[in-house]
N, C-alpha and C positions, 0 to 999 in steps of 0.2 A: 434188501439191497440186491442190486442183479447180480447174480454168478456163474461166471461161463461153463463153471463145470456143471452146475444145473440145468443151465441149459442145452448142452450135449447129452445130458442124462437126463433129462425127462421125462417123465413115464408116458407125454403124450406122442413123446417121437418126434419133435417137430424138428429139433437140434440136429437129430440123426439124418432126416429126410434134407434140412439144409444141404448138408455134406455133401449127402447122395447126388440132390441135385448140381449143389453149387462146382463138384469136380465133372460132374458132366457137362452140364455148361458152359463150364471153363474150358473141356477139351472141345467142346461144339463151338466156343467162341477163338479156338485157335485155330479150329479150320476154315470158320468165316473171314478171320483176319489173314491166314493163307490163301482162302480166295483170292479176296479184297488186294492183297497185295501179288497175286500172282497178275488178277488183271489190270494193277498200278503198273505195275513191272512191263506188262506184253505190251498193254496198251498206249497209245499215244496219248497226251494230257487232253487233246479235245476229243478223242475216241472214249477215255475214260470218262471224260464230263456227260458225254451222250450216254454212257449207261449208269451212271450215276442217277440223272435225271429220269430214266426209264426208270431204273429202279426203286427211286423217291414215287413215282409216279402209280406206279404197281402197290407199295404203304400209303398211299393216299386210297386209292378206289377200292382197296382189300381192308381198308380200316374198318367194317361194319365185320370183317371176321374176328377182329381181335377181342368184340362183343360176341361173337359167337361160341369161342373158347371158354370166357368169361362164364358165358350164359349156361352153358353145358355142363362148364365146371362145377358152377352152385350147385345147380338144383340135381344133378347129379350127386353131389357130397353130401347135401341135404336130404335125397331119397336112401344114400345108404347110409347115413348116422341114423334114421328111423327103419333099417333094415328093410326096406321098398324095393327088393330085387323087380318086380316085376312094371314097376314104373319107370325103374331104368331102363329097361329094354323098350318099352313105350317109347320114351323121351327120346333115345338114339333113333329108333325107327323114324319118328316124324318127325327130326330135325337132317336127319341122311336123306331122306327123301325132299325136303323142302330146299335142302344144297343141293342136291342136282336138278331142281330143277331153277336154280337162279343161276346156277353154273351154264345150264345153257340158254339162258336171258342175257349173261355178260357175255357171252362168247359173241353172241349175233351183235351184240352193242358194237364190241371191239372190231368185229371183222368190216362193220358200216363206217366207223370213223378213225379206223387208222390211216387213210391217206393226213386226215387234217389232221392229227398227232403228229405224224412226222411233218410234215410241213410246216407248225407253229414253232416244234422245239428242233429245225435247222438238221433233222436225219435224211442223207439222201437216200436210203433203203428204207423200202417197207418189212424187209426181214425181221429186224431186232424187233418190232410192235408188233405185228405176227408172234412173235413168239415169246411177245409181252400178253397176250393175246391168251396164249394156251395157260402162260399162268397163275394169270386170274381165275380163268376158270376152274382148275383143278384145284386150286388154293381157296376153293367155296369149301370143300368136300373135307379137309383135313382138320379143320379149328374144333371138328364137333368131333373126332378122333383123338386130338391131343386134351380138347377139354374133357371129353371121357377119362381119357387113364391123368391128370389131373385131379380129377372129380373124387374119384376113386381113389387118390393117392397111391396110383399103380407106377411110381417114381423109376422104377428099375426099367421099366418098359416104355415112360415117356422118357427119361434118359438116352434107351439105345434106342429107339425108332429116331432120335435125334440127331445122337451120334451118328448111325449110319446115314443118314439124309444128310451129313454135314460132310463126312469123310468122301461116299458119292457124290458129291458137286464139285468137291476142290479138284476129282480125278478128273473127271469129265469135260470141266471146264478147262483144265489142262492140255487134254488129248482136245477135241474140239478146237479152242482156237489156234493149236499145235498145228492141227490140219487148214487152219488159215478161214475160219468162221467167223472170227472176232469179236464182233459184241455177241450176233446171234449166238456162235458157240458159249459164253458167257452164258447168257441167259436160256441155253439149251442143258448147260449143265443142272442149274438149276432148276429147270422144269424135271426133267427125271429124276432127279435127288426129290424132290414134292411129290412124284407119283412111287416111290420106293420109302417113302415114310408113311404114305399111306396102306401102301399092303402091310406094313410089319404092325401100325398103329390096330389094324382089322382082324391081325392074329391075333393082337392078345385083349381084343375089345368079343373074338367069335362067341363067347358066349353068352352075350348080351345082343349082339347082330345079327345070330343065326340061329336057324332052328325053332320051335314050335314054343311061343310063352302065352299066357294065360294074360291076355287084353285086359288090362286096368285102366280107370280113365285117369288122365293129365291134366289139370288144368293151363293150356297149353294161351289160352288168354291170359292168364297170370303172367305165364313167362314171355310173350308180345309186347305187355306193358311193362314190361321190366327191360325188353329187348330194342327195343325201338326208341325211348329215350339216352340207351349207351349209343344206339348208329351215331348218336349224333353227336356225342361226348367223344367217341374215340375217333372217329375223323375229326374234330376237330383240336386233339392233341394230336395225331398222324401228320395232321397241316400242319400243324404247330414244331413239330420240329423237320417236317420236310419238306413243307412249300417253299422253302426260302432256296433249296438248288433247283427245283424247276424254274420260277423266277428270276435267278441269277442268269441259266441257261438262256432263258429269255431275254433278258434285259442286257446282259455282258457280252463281250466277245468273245468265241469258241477259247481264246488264251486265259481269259482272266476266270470262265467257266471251269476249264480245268485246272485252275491255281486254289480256285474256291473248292473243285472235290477233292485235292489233296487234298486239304486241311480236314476237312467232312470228315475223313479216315480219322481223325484225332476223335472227333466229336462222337464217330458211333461207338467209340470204346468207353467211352464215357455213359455213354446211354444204355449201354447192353449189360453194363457189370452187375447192378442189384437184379437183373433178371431172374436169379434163381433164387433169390428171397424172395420177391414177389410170386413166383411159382409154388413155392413152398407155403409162404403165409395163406394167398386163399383159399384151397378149404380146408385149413385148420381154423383161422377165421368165420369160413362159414359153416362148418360143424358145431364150432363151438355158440356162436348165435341164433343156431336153431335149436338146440339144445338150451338159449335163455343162460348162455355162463357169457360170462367178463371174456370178450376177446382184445380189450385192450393190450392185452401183456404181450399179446403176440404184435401187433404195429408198434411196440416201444423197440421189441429185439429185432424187428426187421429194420426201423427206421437206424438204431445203432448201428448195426453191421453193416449200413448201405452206406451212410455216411462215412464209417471209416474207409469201407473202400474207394469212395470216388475222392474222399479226401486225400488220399494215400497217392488216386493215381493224378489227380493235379498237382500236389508236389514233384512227381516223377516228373511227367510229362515241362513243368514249368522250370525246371532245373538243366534238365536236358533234353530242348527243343530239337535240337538240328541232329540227334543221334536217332529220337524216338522217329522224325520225321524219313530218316535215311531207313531207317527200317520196315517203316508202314507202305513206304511208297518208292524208298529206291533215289529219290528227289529232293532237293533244296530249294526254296526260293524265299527271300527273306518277308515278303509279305504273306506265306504259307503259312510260316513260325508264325507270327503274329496273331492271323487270321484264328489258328491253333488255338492261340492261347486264350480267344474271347470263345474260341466250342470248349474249351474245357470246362469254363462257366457256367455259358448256357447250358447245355448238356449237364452238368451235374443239377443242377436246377432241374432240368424235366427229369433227369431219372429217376429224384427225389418225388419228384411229385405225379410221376405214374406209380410211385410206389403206396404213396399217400389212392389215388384214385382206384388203384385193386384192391385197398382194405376199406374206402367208403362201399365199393361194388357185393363185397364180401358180408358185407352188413345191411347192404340193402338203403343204405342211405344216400339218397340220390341229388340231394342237397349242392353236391358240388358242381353238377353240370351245369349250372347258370355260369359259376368260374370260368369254365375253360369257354365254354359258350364265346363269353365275352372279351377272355385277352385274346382267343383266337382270330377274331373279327380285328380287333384294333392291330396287333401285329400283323395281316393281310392289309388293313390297311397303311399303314405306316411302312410297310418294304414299298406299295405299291407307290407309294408317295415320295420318301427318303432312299432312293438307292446311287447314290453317288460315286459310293467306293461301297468293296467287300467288306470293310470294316464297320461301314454306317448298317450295313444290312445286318453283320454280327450283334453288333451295339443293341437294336432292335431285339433280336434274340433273347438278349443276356436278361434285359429290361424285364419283357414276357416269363422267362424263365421263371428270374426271381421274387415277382410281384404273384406269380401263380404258385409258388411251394409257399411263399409265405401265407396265404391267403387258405392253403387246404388245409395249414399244418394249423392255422387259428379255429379254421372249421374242424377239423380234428378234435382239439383242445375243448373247443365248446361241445362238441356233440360226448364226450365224455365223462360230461359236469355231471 
């Protein structure tokens, strides 16, 4: 029978490392939500939709980093449970190097087609894409950083390189649009907070990064083919929970666009809460199945703790609309509440089942990319089809959501027989 106090007392640490992560997170997710609502607050509802959309747009084409972390994290956790120090330094070196140079492959992409960016999605400045521009770029460099201390289960260190990258944005974006930048300032806070996580992630990765180590070979094909089937899994959960505000942008009027990012505010908090379980679980998961032990026990204690918290905060949240909404954004509109309350859905639904998709990744069981493959294709097509009202588009959402956590949680259940 499960017992929580076994599981904070574990001898494998995993409980502990929860903790660690989970109040870091939690204080990193109160300063993304101080962003979030310092630029609800500054910003105008259609100046907020514009960077809402930029910023949905920035988790669309940086989706192949969130396999990058992924990717570093393994086989990183995997060289040090077989105590492979010198294959860890390998692996950092020729995946640092192979981020900068795709860092400046997207740079020249962005700097050729930001006029027709801002002209599809209604920005009269080329500024805010310009400096959607630099963060693409720089945000190649940091996923093979945090998937290092990750990997490593260096928690204290991806914690604070966190924290401070979280505590610097909310300042900056502050002073910044203070000084009358407004979206750019937004999006400038943000870029410096990305390059100030990267120095601190590099101090305490230097002894793996620098200095003189003894060349071992990688099989660095191995990890391509393990690399290159997630590009295509995690843009298309990335689509999956953010194409639907660029499209909105697209398709609505700059009013009903910003009606749909308030609400958005509901939905990210929804999505970002099991975060720090799923940080924690993989590579305790993937230590423990390269080592050939049962890592089920650990997706039984993530899947529980995930669920009670997104259950916990849809109660909240559906109990008291109009207060949660006054505090996210400053704002009321009765179709927001609403709108709300079909992301509280969806959204628990996909955080569910990125949770389910970090312990397939962790195991090496690749089985589930046809899943998202496929409801992500049909929910682009069906918004592109069905967009009436912001509610037809939600509805859409909820559908995908829940047709895709049921579907990993079965492939789970099977791949466990």
């Amino acid at each position: 029978m499960f017992s929580l106090g076994k599981f904070f007392k574990g001898g494998d640490g995993f409980g502990r490392n929860v903790l660690v992560v989970f109040f870091g997170t939690s204080l990193l997710s109160i300063f993304n939500l101080l962003y979030q609502l310092l630029i609800a607050h500054r910003l105008s509802p259609v100046d907020f939709a514009v960077f809402n959309s930029l910023l949905s747009l920035f988790l669309i084409f940086s989706a192949p980093l969130l396999t990058l972390q992924a990717v570093t994290a393994k086989f990183a956790a995997e060289f040090a449970a077989r105590s492979e120090v010198n294959k860890i330094k390998t692996l950092f070196s020729g995946l640092l190097l192979k981020s900068v140079l795709f860092s400046l492959g997207t740079f020249f992409v962005f700097l050729v087609c930001a006029p027709r960016i801002a002209s599809s999605l209604k920005i009269p400045s080329y500024g805010p894409v310009y400096m959607l521009m630099w963060l693409v770029a720089f945000a190649w460099i940091l996923p093979v950083l945090l998937g290092g201390l990750q990997g490593l289960k260096k928690f204290n260190w991806f914690v604070f390189s966190s924290i401070s990258g979280g505590g610097l944005k909310l300042v900056l974006a502050f002073v910044f649009i203070s000084f009358g930048f407004g979206i750019s300032g937004a999006l400038g806070g943000y870029l410096v907070a990305t390059i100030v996580t990267i120095l601190i992630a590099m101090v305490a990765l230097r002894s793996f990064i620098v200095g003189k180590e003894q060349w071992v070979y990688v099989h660095f094909k191995e990890i391509y083919r393990y690399f290159f089937p997630l590009i295509i899994s995690n843009l298309c959960f990335t689509g999956l929970v953010n194409s639907d505000m660029v499209l909105v942008k697209y398709y609505f009027s700059p009013e009903k666009a910003g009606l749909y990012s308030l609400s958005q505010m509901v939905g990210k908090i929804f999505l970002f809460l099991p975060m720090a379980i799923s940080v924690v679980m993989f590579p305790h998961a993937s230590s423990l199945n390269a080592k050939a032990q049962d890592a089920r026990p650990v997706l039984n204690k993530s899947l529980l703790y995930a669920t009670t918290l997104c259950v916990a905060a849809i109660l909240f949240y559906n109990l008291f609309p109009e207060r949660t909404l006054i505090l996210l954004t400053g704002k009321i509109y009765p179709e927001s509440i609403f709108v709300g309350r079909l992301f509280s859905v969806s959204m628990t639904g996909f955080a569910l089942s990125f949770l389910l998709m970090n312990y397939f990744l962790s195991v090496k069981d690749l089985r589930f990319i046809k899943f998202i493959f496929i409801i992500a294709g049909i929910q682009l097509l069906s918004i592109l089809i069905i967009h009436r009202s912001l509610a037809e588009v939600q509805y859409i959402l909820c559908v995908s959501a829940l047709v895709l956590f049921s579907s990993l949680f079965i492939l789970s259940r099977k791949s466990s027989a």
